[in-house]
C-alpha positions as CSV (number, residue, x, y, z in Angstrom):
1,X,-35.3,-2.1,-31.8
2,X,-33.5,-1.8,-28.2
3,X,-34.4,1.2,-26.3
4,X,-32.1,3.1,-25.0
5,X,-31.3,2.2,-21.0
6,X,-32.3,4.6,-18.5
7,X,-31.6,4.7,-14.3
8,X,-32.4,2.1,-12.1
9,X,-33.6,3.2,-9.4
10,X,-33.6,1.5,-5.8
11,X,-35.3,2.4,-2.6
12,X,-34.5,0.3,0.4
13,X,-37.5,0.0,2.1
14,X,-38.4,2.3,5.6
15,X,-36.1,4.8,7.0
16,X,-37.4,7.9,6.4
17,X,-40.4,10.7,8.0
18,X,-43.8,9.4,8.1
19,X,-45.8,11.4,9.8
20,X,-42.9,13.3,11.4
21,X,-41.9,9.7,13.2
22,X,-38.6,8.1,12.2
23,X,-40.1,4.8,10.0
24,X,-37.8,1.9,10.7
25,X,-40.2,-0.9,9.7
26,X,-39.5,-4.4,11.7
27,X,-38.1,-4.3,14.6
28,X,-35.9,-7.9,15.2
29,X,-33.3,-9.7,17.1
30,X,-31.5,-6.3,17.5
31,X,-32.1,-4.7,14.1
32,X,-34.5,-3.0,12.3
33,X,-36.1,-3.7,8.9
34,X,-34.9,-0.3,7.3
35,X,-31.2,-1.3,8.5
36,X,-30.9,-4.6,6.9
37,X,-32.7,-2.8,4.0
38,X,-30.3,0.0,3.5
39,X,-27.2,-2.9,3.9
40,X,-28.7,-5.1,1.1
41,X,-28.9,-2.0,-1.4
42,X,-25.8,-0.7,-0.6
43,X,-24.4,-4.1,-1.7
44,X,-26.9,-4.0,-5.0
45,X,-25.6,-0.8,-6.7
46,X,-22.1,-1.6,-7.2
47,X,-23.0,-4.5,-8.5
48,X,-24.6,-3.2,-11.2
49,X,-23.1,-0.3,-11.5
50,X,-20.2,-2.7,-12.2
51,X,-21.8,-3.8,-15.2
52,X,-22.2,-0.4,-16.7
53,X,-25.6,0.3,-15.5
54,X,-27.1,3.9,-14.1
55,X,-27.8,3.7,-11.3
56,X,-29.3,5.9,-8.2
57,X,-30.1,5.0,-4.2
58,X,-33.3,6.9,-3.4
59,X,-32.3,8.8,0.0
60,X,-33.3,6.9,2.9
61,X,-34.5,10.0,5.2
62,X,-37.4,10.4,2.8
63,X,-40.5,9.5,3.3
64,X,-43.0,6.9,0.5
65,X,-45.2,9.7,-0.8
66,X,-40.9,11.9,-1.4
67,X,-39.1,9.0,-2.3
68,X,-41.6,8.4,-5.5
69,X,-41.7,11.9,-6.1
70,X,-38.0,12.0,-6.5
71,X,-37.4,8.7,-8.5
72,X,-40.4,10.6,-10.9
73,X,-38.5,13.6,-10.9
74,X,-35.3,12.2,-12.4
75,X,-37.1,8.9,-14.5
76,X,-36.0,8.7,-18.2
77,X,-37.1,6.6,-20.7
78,X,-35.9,2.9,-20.0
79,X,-36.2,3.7,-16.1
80,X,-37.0,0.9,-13.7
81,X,-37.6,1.3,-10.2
82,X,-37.4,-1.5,-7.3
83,X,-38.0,-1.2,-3.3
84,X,-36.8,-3.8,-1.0
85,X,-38.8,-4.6,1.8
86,X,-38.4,-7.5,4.4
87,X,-41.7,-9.1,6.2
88,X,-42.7,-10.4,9.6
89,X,-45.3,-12.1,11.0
90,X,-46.4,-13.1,14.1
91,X,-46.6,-16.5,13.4
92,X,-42.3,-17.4,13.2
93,X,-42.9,-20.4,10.9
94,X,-43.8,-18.0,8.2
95,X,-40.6,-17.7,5.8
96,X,-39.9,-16.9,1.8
97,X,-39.8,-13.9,-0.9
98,X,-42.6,-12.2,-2.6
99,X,-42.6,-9.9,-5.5
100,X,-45.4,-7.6,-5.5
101,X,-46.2,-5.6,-9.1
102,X,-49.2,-3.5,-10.0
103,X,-52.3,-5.6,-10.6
104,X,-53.7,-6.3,-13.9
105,X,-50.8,-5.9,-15.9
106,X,-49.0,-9.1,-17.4
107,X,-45.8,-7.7,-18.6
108,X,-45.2,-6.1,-15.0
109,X,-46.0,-9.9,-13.7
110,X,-43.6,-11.6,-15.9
111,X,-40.8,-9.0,-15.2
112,X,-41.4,-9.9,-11.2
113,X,-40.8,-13.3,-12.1
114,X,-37.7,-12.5,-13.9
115,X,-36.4,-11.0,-11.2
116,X,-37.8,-13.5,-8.1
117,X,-36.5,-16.3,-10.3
118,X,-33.1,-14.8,-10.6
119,X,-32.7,-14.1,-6.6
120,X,-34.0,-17.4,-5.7
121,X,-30.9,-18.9,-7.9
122,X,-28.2,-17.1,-6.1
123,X,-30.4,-18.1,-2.9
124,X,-32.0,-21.3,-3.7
125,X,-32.4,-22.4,0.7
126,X,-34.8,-19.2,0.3
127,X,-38.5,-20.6,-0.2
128,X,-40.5,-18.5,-3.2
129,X,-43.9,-17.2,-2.2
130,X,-44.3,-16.1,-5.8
131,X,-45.3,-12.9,-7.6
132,X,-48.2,-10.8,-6.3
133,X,-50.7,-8.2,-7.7
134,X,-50.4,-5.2,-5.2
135,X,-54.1,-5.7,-4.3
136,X,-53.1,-9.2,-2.1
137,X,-50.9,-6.5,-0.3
138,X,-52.0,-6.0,3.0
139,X,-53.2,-2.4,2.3
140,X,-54.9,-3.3,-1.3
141,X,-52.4,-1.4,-2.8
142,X,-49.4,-0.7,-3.0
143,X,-47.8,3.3,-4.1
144,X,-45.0,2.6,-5.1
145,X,-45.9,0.0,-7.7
146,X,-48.8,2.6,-8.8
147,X,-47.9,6.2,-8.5
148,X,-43.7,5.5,-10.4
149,X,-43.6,6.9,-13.4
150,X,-41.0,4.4,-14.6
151,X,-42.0,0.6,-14.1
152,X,-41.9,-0.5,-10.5
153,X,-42.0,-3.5,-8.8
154,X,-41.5,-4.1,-4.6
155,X,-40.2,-6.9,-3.2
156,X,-40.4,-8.4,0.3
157,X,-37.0,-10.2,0.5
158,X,-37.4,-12.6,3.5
159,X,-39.5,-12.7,6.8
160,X,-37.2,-11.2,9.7
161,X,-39.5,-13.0,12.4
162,X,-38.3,-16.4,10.7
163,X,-34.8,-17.4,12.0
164,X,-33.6,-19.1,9.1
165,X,-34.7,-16.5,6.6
166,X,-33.3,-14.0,9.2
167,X,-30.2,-16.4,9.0
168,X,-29.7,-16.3,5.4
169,X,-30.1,-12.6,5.0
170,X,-27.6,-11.8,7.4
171,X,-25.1,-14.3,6.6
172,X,-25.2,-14.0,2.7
173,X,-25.9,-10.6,2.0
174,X,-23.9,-10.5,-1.3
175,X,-25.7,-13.9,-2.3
176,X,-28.8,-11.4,-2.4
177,X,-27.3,-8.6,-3.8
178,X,-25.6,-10.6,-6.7
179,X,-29.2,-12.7,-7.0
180,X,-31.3,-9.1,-6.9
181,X,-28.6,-7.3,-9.5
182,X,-29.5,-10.1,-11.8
183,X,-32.7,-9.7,-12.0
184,X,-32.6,-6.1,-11.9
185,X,-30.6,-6.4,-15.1
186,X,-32.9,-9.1,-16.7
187,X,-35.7,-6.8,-16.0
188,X,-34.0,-4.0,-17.4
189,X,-33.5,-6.0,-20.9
190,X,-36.9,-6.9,-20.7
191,X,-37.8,-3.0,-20.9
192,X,-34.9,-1.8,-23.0
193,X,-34.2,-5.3,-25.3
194,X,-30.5,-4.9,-25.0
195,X,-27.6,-4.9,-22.1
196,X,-25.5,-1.4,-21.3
197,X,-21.4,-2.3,-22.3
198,X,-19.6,-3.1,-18.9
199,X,-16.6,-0.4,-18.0
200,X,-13.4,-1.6,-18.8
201,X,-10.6,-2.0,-16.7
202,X,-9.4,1.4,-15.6
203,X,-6.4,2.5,-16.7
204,X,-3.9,3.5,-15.0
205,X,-1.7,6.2,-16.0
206,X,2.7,6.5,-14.3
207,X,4.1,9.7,-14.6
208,X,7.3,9.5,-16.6
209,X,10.6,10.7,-15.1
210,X,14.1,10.7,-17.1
211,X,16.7,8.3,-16.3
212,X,20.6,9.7,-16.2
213,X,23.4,7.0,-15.7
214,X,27.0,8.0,-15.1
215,X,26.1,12.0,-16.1
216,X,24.4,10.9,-19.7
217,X,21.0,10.6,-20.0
218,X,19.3,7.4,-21.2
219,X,16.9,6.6,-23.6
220,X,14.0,5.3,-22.1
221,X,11.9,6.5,-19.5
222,X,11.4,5.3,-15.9
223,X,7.8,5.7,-14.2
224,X,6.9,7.0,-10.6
225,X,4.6,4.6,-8.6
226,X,3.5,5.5,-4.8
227,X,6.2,7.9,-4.4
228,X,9.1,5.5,-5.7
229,X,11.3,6.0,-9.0
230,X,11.0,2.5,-11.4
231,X,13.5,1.9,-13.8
232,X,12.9,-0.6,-16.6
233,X,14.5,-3.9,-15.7
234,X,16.7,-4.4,-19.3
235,X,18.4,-1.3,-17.8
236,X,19.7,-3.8,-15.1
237,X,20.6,-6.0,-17.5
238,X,22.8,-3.6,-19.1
239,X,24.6,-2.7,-16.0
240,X,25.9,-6.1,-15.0
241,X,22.9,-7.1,-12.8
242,X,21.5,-10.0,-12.3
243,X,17.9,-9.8,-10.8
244,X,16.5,-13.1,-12.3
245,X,17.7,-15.2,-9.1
246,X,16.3,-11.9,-6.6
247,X,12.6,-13.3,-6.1
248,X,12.6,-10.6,-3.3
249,X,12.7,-7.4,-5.7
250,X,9.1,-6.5,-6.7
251,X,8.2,-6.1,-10.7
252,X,5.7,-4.2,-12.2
253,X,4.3,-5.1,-16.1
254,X,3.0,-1.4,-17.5
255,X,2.5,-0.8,-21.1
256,X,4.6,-4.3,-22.4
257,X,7.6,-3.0,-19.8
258,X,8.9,-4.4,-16.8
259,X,9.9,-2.6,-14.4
260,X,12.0,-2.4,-11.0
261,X,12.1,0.2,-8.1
262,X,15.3,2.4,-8.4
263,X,16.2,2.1,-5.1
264,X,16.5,-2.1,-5.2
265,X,20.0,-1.6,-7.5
266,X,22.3,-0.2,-4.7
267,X,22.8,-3.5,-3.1
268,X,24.7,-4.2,-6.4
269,X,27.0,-1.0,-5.9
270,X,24.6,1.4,-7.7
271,X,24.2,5.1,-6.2
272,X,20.7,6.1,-6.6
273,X,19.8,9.5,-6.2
274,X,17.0,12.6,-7.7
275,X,17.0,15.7,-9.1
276,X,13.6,17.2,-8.7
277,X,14.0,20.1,-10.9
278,X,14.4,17.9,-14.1
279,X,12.4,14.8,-12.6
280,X,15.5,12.8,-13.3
281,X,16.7,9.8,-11.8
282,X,20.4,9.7,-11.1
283,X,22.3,6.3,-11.4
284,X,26.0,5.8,-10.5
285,X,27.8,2.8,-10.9
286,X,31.1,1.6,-9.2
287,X,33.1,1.8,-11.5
288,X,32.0,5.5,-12.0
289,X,32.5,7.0,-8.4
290,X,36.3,6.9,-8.6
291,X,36.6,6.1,-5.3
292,X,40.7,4.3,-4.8
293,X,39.9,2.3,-7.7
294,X,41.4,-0.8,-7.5
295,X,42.1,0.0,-3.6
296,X,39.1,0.7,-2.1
297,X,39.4,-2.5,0.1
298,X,43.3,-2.7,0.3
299,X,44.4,-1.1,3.9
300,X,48.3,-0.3,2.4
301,X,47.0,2.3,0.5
302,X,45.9,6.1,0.7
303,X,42.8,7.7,1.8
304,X,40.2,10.0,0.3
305,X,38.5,11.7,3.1
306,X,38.7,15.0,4.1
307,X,39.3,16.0,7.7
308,X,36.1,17.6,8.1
309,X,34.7,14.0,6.5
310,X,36.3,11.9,9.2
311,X,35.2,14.4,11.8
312,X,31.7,14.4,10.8
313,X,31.6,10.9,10.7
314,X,32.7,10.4,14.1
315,X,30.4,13.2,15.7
316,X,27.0,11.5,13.6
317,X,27.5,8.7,16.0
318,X,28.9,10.4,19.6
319,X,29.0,14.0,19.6
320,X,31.5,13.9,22.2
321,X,33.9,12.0,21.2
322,X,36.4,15.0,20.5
323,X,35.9,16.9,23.1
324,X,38.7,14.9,24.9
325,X,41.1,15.0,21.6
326,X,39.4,17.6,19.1
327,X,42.5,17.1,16.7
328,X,42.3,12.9,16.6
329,X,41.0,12.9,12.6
330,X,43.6,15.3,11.5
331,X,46.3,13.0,13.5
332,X,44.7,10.0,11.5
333,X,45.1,11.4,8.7
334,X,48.8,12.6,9.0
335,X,49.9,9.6,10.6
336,X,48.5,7.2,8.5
337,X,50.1,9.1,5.9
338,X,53.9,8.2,7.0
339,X,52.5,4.6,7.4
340,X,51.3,4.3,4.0
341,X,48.0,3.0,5.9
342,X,44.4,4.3,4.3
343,X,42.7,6.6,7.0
344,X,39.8,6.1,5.6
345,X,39.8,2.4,6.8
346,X,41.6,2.5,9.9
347,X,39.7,5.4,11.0
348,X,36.3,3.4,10.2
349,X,38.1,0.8,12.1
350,X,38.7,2.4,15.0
351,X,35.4,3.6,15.5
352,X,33.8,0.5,15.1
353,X,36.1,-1.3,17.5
354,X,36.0,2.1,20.3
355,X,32.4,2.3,20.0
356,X,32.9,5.6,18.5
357,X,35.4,6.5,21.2
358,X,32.4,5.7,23.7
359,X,34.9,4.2,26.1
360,X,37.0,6.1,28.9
361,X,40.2,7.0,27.4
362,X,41.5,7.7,30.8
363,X,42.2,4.0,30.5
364,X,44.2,4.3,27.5
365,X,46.5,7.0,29.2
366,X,46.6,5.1,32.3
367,X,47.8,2.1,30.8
368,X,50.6,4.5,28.4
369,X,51.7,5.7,31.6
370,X,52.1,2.1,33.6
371,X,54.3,1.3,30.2
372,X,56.6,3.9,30.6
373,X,55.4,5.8,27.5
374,X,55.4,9.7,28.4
375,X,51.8,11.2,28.8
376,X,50.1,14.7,27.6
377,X,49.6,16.5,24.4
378,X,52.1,14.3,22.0
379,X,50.3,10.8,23.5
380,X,47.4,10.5,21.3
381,X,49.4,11.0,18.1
382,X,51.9,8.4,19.6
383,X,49.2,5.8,20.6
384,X,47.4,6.6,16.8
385,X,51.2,6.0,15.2
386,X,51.4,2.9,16.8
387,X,47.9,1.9,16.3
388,X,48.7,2.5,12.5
389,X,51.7,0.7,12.5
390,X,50.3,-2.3,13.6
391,X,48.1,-2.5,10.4
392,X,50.5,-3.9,8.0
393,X,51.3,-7.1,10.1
394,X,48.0,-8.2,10.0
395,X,47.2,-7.0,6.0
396,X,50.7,-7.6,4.3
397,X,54.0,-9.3,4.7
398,X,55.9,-6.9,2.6
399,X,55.3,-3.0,3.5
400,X,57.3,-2.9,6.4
401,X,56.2,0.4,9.4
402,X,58.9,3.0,9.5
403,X,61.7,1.3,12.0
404,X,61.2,3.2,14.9
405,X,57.6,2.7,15.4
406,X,57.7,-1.1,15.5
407,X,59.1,-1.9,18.3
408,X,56.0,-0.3,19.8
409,X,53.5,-2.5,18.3
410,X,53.7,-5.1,21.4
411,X,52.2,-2.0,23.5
412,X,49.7,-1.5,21.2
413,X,48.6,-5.1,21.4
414,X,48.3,-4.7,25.4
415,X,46.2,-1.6,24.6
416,X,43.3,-4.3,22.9
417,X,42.6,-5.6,26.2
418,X,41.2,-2.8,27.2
419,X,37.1,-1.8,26.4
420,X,37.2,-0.8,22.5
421,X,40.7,-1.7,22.3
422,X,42.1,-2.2,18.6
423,X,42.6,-5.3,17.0
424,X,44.7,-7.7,17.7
């Protein structure tokens, strides 16, 4: 009948108060015994605790006589107990593992070998000195293997004062651990007749978040991952979007769903935005912003913005453009009206083109002025007008400018040599 499994326990030899002096054990090539000690456990336990094992790192500032008085004080029935040691001797040559166990007793002998066997098959360069009664110890016998209340073995993993053994132990560290875990866990069925059921895979949980397209709330859900709305991808689908040629736009598999980051649909003309207070993602399509539809790329048409739009635009990119002519957007505007031109383009236009007005227009009204054109408060409208009618020519042959601003549009192609000038 399998017993039920209790704590493995592991010590890591050295490290702790004997005597009220710090116990570091070996001291080699830079290193101490109790450091390579404390490395290799530290590598053991979550190994096996990966497994589904209990199991508990005895603290390494106590000394022998505490550290078996605290594995006694926590043992439970199915308990084993190991403590990793490393040798050194004087003569180098000297190299290999020994498992020491408490003399006179043959199941604790054939668990040593269990777990010896299983190190030396993870580490098979790694000579075997065999098992051990604690009476061959130096010191004719060893506490830890005695005075545990759970079954105890020690182990002395290599010989530091060997350089190949020194070698192996610092170069393959999780060779040893994976060879010591399974051991550790053959002993352990040796004592309890059964093996603990591994953990699963954890599992992970998405918050949910509602999904509104156009003003009307889907159906299904979208999840929240690192901060970021994901929408499922069919969703795409049904808006028109191919993704299967965009190898570029990460998806995530969760619960039998596929899903795609929110943010990765406004390439395809999709306005993505959040409202915390429902948790709801906002989708907006094209065809649902309204914005000239059917015009939104056609120049001969009318604008949308606002002049407070067109002003703000212009000041997020130079501040100062209007000190010089605080009233240019509302002239835009009311010029490109009596053009039939779209503000909202030409304006764009013009910023792009003047640097957003970044250049000297004491140039422009130089050059008005060597033209003949009259200079001061009705030049900028003028110059704008003119700007505007030039538009048409280059977009369509058959909205023709208001007649007496045509004849201007030579001057207005002499202004584009100047910095930022318009097109020609």
């Amino acid at each position: 009948m399998a017993r039920e499994h209790g704590t493995d326990f592991i010590s890591a030899g050295h490290g702790g108060l004997e005597n009220g002096v710090r116990d570091t054990g070996a001291r080699i090539r830079g290193t101490t015994e109790a450091q390579e000690m404390i490395a290799l456990r530290d590598a053991v336990v979550p190994e096996l605790r990966s497994r589904g094992y209990d199991v508990l790192s005895v603290p390494d500032d106590l000394s022998l006589t505490q550290s078996i008085d605290w594995i006694n004080a926590r043992a439970q029935s199915g308990a084993i107990a190991l403590e990793i040691h490393a040798a050194e001797f004087a003569n180098q040559a000297t190299r290999g593992a020994t498992v020491y166990h408490i003399a006179n007793n043959r199941a604790r002998s054939e668990q040593a070998e269990l777990l010896l066997s299983a190190l030396l098959k993870e580490v098979p360069q790694l000579p075997s000195r065999g098992v051990r009664p604690d009476t061959a110890a130096g010191t004719g016998r060893l506490a830890f293997c005695r005075e545990t209340i759970p079954p105890a073995l020690l182990i002395e993993i290599a010989y530091l004062t060997n350089p190949t053994d020194f070698a192996l132990l610092t170069q393959r560290r999780l060779d040893f651990a994976i060879g010591l875990a399974n051991g550790l866990a053959a002993w352990s069925r040796a004592i309890t007749g059964s093996s603990p059921t591994p953990p699963g895979p954890a599992v992970v949980e998405y918050p949910t978040i509602n999904i509104a397209i156009n003003g009307g709330l889907y159906r299904e859900k979208g999840i929240i991952i690192s901060g970021n709305a994901y929408l499922p991808i069919d969703l795409a689908d049904q808006l028109g979007i191919n993704l299967s040629q965009s190898e570029a736009i990460r998806r995530v598999r969760y619960r039998g769903v596929v899903y795609v980051k929110a943010v990765d649909l406004r390439p395809f003309s999709v306005s993505v935005g959040w409202e915390a207070s429902t948790r709801t993602l906002q989708l907006t399509t094209a065809s649902a912003l309204k914005i000239c539809p059917g015009s939104i790329d056609v120049i001969m048409s009318h604008g949308n913005a606002t002049e407070a739009h067109l002003t703000s635009f212009l000041r997020s990119e130079n501040n100062t453009a209007l000190d010089l002519f605080p009233d240019l957007p509302k002239i835009y505007r009311e010029e490109a009206t009596i053009e039939g031109v779209d503000y909202d383009i030409a304006f764009c236009q013009m910023c792009v083109e003047t640097d957003f007005y970044a250049f000297r227009a004491s140039c422009v009204l130089s050059k008005t002025t060597s033209q003949g054109l009259p200079t001061g408060p009705g030049t900028m409208p003028l110059l704008i007008a003119l700007a505007l009618a030039s538009e048409p020519r280059f977009s369509t042959s058959k909205l023709t400018p208001a007649p007496n601003r045509w004849p201007a549009t030579k001057l207005i192609l002499d202004l584009t040599l100047l910095n930022g000038g318009l097109r020609p």
